[in-house]
N, C-alpha and C positions, 0 to 999 in steps of 0.2 A: 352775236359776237361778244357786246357788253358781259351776256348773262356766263359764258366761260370763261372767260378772264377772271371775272370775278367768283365761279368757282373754283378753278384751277388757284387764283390766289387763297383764298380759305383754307384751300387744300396741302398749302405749303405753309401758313401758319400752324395748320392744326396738326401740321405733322414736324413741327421743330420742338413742342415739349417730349415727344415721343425720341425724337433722334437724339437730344441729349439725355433721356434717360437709358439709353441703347447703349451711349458712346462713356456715362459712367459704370456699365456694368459689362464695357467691353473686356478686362484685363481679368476678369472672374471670369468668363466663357471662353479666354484664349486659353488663361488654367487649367481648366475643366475641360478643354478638348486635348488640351495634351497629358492630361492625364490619365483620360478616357484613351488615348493614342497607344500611353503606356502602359496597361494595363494586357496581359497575357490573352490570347484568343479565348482560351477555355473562360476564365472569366468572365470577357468581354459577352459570349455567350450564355452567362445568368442572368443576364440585364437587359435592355433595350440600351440604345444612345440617349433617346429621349428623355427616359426615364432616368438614367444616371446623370445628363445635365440637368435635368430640371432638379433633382435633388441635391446637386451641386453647388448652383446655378440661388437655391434656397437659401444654402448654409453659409453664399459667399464665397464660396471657391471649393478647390478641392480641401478635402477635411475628412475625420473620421465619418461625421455625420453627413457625408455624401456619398462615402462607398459605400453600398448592401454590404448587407453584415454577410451572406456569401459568397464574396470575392474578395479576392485581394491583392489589389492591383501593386503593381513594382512598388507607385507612390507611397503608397499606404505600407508596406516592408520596411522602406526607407524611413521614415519615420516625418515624411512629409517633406523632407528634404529636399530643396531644391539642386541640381546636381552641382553650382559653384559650390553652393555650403557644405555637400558631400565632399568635395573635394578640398575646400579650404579645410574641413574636420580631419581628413586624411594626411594632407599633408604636417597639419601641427601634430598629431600623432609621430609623424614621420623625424619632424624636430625634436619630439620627445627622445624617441629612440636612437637618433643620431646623439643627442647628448648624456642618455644615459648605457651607450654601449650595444643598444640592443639590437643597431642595424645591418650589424657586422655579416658579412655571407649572404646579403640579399642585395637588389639595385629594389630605385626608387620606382621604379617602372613594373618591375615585381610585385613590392606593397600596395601603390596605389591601386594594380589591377586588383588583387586581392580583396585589398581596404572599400574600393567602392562599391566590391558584389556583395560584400557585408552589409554594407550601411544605408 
C-alpha cells in the first residue's frame, strides 16, 4: 500500500513541470486551433491538423511560418488579424470617411460587412 502511494505521489510531482509547461503554451494552441478552424475545407485538406499545429504550435502561434506555403487559410488573407483589430481597422476607416465626405449613400453596416471580407 506504502509502495503506491508513493508512486502515485512521484507521479503527481513529476507531472506538474509537465502541466505548467502545457498551461504556458495553452493560448498558442487555443490560436492555432482557431485558426486551423478558420481555415477553408479545401485547405484544410493539404495539410493534416497535426501537422499544421505542430508547425504552429513551433512558430508560437499562428503566423506566416505555420501555414504551408499551399494554403491559405482566412487568417493568413487577413493579414493575421485578429477579428477585434479587423474591425477596430474598419471602423477608423469608417471615421475617416465620415469626415472626409466619403460615407455619404452607404450605412455603416454596409462598409463594415464589405471592409471585413477585405481585410
Amino acid at each position: 500500500m506504502r509502495y503506491i502511494l508513493a508512486v502515485a505521489a512521484s507521479l503527481v510531482l513529476l507531472s506538474m513541470p509537465a502541466a505548467a509547461a502545457t498551461h504556458k503554451g495553452s493560448s498558442a494552441m487555443t490560436a492555432c486551433a482557431a485558426s486551423w478552424k478558420a481555415m477553408s475545407k479545401a485547405d484544410q485538406g493539404k495539410t493534416t491538423y497535426k501537422a499544421y499545429s505542430s508547425s504552429c504550435m513551433k512558430a508560437g502561434g499562428p503566423s506566416a511560418a505555420a501555414v504551408p506555403a499551399t494554403a491559405t487559410p482566412v487568417a493568413a488573407m487577413a493579414g493575421h488579424m485578429a477579428p477585434q483589430n479587423r474591425m477596430k481597422a474598419c471602423a477608423a476607416k469608417w471615421d475617416g470617411m465620415k469626415k472626409d465626405g466619403t460615407a455619404k449613400g452607404t450605412t455603416y453596416k454596409a462598409f463594415s460587412t464589405s471592409c471585413l471580407k477585405k481585410s
